[in-house]
VEXDREN-2710 file (C-alpha; in Angstrom, 1 decimal):
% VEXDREN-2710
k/r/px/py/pz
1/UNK/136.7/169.7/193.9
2/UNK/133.4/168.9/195.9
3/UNK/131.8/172.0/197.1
4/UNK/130.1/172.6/200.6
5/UNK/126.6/172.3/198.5
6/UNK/127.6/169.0/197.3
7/UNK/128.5/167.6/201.4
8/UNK/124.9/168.7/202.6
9/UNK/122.9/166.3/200.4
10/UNK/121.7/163.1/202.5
11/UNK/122.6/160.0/201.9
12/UNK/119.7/158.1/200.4
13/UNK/118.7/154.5/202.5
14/UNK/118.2/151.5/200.8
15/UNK/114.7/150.1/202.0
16/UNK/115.0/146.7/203.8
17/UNK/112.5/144.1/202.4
18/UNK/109.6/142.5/204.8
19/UNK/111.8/139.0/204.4
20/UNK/114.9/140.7/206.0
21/UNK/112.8/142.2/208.7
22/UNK/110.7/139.0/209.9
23/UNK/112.4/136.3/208.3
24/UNK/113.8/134.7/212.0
25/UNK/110.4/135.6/214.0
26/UNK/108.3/133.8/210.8
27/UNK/110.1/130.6/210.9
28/UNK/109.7/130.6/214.6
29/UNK/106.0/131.2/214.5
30/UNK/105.4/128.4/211.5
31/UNK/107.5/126.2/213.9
32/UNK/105.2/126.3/216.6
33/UNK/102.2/126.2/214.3
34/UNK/103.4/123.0/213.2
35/UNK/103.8/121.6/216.8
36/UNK/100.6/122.9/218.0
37/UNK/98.7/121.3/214.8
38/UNK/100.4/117.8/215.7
39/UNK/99.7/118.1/219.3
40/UNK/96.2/119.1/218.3
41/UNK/96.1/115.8/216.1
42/UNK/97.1/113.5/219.3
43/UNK/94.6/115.1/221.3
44/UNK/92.2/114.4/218.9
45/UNK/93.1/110.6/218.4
46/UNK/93.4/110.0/222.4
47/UNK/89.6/111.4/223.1
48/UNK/88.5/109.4/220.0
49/UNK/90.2/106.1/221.5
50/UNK/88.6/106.9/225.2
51/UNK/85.3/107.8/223.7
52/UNK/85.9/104.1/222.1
53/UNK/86.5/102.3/224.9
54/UNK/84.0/103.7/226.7
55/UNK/81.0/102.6/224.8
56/UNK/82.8/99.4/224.6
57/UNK/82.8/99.0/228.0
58/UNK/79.2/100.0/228.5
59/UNK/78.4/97.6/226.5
60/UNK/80.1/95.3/227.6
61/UNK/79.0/96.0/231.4
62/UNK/75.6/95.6/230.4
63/UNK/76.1/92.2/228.6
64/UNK/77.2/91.1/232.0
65/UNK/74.7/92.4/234.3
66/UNK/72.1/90.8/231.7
67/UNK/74.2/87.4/232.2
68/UNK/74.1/88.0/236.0
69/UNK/70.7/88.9/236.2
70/UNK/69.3/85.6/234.0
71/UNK/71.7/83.6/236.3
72/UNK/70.9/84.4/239.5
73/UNK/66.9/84.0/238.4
74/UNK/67.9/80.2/237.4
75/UNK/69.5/79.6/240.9
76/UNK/66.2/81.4/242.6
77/UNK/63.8/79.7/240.6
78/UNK/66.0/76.5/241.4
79/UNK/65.7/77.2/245.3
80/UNK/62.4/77.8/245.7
81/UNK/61.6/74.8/243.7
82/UNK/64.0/73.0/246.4
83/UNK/62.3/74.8/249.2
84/UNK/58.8/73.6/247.7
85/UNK/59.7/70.6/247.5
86/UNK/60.7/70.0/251.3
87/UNK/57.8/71.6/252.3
88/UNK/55.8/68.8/250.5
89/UNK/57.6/66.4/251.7
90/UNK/57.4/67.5/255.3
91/UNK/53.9/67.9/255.2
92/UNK/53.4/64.3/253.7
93/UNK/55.2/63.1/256.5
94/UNK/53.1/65.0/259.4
95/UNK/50.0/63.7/257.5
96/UNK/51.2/60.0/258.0
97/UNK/52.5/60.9/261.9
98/UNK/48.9/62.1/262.7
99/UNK/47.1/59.0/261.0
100/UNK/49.5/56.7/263.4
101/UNK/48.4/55.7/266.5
102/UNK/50.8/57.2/269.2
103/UNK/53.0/54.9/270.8
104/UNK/52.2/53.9/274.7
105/UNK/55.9/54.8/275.7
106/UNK/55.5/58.2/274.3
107/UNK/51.8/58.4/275.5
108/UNK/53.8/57.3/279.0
109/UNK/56.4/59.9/278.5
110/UNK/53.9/63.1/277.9
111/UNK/52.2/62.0/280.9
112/UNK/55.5/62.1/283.5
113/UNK/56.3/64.9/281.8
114/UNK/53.4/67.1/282.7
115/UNK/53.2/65.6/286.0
116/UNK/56.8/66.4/286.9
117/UNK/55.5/70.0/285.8
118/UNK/52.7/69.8/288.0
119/UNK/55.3/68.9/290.9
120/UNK/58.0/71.7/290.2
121/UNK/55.1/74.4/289.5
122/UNK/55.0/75.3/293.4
123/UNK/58.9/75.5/293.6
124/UNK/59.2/77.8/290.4
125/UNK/56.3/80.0/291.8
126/UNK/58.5/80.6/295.1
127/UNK/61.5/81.4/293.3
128/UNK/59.7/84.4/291.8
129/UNK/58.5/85.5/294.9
130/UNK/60.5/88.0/297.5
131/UNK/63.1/86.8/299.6
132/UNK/60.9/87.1/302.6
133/UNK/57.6/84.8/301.4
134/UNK/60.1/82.8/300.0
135/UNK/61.4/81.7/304.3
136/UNK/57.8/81.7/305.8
137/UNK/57.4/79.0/302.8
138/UNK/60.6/77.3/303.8
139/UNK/59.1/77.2/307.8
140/UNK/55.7/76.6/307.0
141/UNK/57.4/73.2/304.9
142/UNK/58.1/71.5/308.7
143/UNK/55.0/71.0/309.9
144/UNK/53.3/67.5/309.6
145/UNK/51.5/68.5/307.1
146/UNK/53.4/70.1/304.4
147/UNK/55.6/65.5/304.5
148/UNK/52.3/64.2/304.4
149/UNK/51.3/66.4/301.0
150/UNK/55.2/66.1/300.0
151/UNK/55.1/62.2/300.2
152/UNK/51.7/61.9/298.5
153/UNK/52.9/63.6/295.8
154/UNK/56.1/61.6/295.9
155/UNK/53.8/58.2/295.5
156/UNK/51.5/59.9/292.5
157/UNK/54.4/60.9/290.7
158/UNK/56.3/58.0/291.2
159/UNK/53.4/55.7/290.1
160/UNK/53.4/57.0/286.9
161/UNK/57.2/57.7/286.0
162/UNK/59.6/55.0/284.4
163/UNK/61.8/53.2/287.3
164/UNK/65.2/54.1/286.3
165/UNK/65.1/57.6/284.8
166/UNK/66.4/60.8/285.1
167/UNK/62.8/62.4/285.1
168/UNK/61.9/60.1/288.0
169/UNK/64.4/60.6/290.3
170/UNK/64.6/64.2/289.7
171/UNK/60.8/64.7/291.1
172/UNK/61.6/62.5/293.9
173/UNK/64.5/64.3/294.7
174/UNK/63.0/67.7/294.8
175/UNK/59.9/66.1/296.8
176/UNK/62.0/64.3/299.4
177/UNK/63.7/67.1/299.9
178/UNK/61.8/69.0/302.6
179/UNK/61.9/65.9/305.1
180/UNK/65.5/65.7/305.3
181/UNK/66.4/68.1/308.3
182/UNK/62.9/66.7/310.2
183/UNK/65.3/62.9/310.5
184/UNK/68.3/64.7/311.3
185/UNK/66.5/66.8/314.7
186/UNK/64.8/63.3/315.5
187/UNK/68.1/61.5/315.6
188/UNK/70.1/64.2/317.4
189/UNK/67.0/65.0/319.9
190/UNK/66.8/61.2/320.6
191/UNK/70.2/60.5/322.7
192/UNK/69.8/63.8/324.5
193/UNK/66.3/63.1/325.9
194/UNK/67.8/59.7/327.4
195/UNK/70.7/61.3/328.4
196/UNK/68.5/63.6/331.1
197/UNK/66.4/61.2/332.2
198/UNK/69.3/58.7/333.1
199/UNK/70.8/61.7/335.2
200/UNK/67.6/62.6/337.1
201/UNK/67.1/58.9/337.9
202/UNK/70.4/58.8/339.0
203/UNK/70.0/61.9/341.3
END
């Protein structure tokens, strides 16, 4: 028979060991070490590779700008030598222009030229005047006097310019110009000065 002494001893536990107790959280934990040592690893490798490719490419950048840089000095020192030479050329040729006589039509031509200057100087100074110089220069044109200076000038210029060009008839078209409207009064004033004296004989 068990007595009431005997039910009042405790139980004794049986200690767990440290395996039992962290054995799942352990292989967890040396899971994840593994994965962050191989991830570590990649991360490694990848900034080696870029580290890599960027001196490569450094270098490689600078090969070319060295590349461009001797070429484009070929193709300036090529251009100027162009240029030079052009300039020698051009100047040789001047040289033998100004040792030649120059030629009577172009002697001819210079000389029409600054006398149809000399012609259209007036007219150019009038158009740069005001509006109202510019009509008492238009009335002061119809006196006698003002055709007798326009037709001298018409027979200096035309002495000197070449028959048949555009130079000539330009100057003689701008000095002729003024006597126009004097023939036109003349031939209507004409017939209508006859007309009244034919009626006063009549009366």
């Amino acid at each position: 028979m068990t007595t009431f002494k005997d039910e009042e001893k405790p139980l004794k536990k049986t200690p767990l060991h440290v395996s039992d107790l962290y054995g799942p959280r352990i292989s967890e934990w040396r899971d994840r070490e593994l994965q962050l040592s191989r991830l570590h690893e990649e991360i490694v490798g990848k900034r080696e590779s870029h580290l890599n490719y960027s001196l490569a490419y450094a270098q490689n950048r600078a090969k070319r700008l060295q590349t461009n840089q001797l070429v484009d000095i070929e193709k300036s020192r090529q251009r100027n030598e162009k240029y030079l030479q052009d300039v020698m050329l051009i100047s040789e040729n001047l040289r033998v222009d100004e040792s030649n006589p120059v030629s009577p039509r172009l002697a001819t031509l210079q000389s029409n030229y600054w006398a149809m200057v000399k012609s259209l100087k007036p007219l150019w100074e009038e158009n740069l005047q005001p509006t109202n110089l510019r009509s008492s220069r238009t009335e002061l044109r119809g006196t006698p006097r003002a055709e007798s200076l326009n037709s001298t000038r018409g027979q200096q210029t035309g002495a000197g310019a070449i028959p048949g060009s555009a130079r000539s008839q330009k100057s003689t078209s701008v000095n002729f110009r003024a006597t126009e409207p004097n023939i036109a009064k003349q031939t209507v004033q004409k017939p209508e000065r006859k007309s009244i004296s034919k009626k006063n004989k009549t009366k």
